[in-house]
C-alpha positions as a Markdown table, in Angstrom:
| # | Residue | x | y | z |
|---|---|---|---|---|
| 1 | Unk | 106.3 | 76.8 | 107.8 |
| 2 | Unk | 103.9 | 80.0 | 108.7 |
| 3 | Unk | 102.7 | 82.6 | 106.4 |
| 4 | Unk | 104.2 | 86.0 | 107.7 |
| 5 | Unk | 102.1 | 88.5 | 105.9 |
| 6 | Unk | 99.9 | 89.1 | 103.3 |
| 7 | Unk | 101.9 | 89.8 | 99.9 |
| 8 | Unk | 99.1 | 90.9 | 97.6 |
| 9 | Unk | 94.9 | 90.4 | 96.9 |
| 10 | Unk | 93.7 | 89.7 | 93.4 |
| 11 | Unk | 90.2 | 90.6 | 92.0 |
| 12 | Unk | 88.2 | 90.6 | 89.0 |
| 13 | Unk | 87.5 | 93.8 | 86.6 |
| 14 | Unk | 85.5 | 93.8 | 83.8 |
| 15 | Unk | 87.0 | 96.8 | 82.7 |
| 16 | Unk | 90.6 | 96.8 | 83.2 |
| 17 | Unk | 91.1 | 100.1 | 82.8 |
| 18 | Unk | 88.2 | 101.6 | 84.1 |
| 19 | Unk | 89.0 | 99.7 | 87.6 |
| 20 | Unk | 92.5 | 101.2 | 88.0 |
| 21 | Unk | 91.4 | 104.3 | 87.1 |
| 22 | Unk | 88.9 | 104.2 | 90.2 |
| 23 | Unk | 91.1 | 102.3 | 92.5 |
| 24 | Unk | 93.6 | 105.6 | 91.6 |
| 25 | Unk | 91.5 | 108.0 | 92.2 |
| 26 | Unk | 89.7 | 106.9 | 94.8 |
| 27 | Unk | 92.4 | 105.5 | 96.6 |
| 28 | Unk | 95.6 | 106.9 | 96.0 |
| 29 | Unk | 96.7 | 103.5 | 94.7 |
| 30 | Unk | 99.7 | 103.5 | 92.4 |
| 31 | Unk | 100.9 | 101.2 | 89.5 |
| 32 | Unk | 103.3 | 99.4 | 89.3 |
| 33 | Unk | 105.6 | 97.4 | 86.7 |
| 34 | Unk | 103.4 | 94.5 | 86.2 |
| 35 | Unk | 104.1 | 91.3 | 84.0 |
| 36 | Unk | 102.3 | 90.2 | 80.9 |
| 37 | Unk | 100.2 | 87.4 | 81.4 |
| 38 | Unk | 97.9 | 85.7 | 79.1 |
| 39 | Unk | 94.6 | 87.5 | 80.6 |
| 40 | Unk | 95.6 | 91.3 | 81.1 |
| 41 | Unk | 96.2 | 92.1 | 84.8 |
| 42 | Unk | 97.7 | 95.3 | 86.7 |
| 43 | Unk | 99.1 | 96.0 | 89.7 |
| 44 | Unk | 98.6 | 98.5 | 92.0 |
| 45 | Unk | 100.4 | 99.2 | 95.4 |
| 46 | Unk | 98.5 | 100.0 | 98.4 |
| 47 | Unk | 100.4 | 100.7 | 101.4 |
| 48 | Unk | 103.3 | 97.9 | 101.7 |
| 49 | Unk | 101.3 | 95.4 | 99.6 |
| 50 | Unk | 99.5 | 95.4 | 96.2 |
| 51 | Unk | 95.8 | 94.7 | 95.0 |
| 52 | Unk | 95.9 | 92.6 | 91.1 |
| 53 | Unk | 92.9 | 93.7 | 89.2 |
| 54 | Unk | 92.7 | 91.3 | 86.4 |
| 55 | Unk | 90.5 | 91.1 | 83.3 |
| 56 | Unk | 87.6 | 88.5 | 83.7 |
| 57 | Unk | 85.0 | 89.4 | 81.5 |
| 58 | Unk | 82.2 | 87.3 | 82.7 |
| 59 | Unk | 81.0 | 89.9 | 85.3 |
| 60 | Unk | 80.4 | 87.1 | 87.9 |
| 61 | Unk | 82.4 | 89.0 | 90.8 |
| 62 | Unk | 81.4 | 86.8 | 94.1 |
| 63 | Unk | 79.2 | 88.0 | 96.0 |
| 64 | Unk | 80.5 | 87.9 | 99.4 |
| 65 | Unk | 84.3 | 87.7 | 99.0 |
| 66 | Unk | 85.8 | 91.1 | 99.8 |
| 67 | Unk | 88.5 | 93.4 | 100.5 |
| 68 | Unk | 89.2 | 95.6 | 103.6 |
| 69 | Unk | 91.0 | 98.9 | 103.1 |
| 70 | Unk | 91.7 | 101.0 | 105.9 |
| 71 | Unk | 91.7 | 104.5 | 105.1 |
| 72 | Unk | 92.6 | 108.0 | 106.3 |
| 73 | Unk | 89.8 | 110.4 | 106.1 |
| 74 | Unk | 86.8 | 108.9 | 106.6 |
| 75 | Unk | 84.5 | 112.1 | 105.3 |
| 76 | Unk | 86.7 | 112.4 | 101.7 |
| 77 | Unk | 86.3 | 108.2 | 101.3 |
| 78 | Unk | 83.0 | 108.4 | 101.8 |
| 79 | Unk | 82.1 | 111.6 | 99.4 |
| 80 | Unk | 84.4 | 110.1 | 96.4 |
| 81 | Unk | 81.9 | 106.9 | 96.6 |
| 82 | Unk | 78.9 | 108.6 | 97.1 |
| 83 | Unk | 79.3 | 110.6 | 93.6 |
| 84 | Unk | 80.9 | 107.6 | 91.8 |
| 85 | Unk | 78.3 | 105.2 | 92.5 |
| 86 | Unk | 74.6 | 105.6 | 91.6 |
| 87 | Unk | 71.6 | 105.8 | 94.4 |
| 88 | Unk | 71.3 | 102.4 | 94.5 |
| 89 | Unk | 75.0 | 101.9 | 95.4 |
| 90 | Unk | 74.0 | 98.9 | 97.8 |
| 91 | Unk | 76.1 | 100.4 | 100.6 |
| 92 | Unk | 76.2 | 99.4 | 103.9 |
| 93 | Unk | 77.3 | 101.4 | 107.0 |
| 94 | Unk | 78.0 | 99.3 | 110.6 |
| 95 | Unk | 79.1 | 100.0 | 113.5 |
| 96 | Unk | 80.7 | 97.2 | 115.1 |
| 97 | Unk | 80.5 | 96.6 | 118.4 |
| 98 | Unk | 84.5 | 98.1 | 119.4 |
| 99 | Unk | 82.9 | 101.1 | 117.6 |
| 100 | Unk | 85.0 | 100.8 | 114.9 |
| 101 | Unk | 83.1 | 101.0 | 111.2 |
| 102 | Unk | 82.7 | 99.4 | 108.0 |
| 103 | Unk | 81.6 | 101.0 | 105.1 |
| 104 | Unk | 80.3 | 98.4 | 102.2 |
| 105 | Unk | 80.1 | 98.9 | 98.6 |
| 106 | Unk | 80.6 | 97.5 | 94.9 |
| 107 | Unk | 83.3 | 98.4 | 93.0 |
| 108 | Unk | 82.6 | 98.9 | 89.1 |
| 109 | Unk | 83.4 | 95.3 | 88.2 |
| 110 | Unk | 80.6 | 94.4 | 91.2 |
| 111 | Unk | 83.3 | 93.1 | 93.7 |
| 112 | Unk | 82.7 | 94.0 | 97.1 |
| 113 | Unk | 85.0 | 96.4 | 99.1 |
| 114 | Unk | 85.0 | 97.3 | 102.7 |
| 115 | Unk | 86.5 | 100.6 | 103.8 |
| 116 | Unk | 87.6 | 100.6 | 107.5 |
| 117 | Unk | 87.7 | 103.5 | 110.0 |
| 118 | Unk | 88.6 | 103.1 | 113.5 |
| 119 | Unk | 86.2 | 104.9 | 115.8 |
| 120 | Unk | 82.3 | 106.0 | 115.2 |
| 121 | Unk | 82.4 | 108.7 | 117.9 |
| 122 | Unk | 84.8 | 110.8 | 115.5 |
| 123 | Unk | 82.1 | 110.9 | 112.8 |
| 124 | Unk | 79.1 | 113.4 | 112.8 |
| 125 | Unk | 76.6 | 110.7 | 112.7 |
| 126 | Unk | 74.1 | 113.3 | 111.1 |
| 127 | Unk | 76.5 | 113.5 | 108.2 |
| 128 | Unk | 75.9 | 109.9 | 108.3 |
| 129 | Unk | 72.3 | 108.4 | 108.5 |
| 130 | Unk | 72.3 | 105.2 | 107.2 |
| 131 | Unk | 75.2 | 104.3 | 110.4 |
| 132 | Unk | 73.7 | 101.4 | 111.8 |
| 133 | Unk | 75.1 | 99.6 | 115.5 |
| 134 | Unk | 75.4 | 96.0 | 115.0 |
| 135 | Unk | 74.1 | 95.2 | 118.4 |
| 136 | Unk | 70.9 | 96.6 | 117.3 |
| 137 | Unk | 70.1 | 94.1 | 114.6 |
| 138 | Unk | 72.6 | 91.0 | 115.5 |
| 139 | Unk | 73.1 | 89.5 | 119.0 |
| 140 | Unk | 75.8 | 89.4 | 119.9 |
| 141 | Unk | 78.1 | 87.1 | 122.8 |
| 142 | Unk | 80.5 | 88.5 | 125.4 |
| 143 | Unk | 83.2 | 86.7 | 122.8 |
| 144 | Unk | 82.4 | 88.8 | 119.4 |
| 145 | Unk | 81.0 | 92.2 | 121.4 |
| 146 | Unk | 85.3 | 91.8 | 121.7 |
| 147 | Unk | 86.0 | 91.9 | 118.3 |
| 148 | Unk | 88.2 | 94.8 | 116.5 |
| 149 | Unk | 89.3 | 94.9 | 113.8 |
| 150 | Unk | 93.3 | 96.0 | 114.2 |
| 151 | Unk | 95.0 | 93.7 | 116.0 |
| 152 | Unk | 98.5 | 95.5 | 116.6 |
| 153 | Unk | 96.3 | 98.2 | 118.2 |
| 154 | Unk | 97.2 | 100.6 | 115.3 |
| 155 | Unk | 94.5 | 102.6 | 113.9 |
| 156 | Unk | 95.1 | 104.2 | 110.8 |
């Protein structure tokens, strides 16, 4: 027996509603029909597989776990977070070492999203200060410097 894909992710929202309205607009996701369980839940499709945002009041998203989107335009993802989120947003922007880069936030329930795009020289890195190389703060070996982040060698 072997997994053969990823089906769906589930995460936290401490505001149903106010998470799939974000995850919409931000994202393009979609809802779909979605069972009732005994904690509220909805399902959203993104791409060929869906992200579960379900209720969990507690507002104890982890700190660390995460999800990776990959998106299209890199400019219009990172303008929608920018005036959704406050100053002290507690992004991060990396360039990884296959020049790919990774652009870290908190969604409104606090859980921590990654938004992918697939090469820093396309980006006007005076649009974007805060860019930061990897290599420039984090050794790194002949191993990870190989690292990337699509590994069927699509892009987008």
């Amino acid at each position: 027996m072997r997994a053969t894909g990823i089906n769906h992710v589930s995460i936290s929202a401490s505001d149903l509603d106010e998470s799939t309205r974000f995850y919409e607009e931000v994202f393009g996701m979609e809802r779909v029909a979605t069972p009732i369980f005994e904690t509220p839940v909805q399902w959203l499709r993104v791409g060929g597989i869906q992200l579960h945002l379900f209720l969990d009041e507690s507002g104890r998203a982890p700190s660390r776990h995460h999800i990776g989107l990959t998106i299209d335009d890199f400019a219009a993802a990172y303008a929608a977070i920018r005036s959704r989120t406050s100053d002290e947003w507690g992004s991060q922007l990396v360039e990884l070492p296959s020049g790919q880069v990774q652009l870290y936030f908190r969604d409104p329930a606090g859980n921590l999203i990654e938004l992918n795009w697939p090469d820093a020289d396309t980006l006007d890195r005076s649009l974007y200060p805060e860019l930061r190389r990897l290599t420039d703060s984090v050794p790194q070996t002949s191993e990870s410097e190989r690292a990337v982040l699509y590994l069927d060698g699509s892009l987008v």
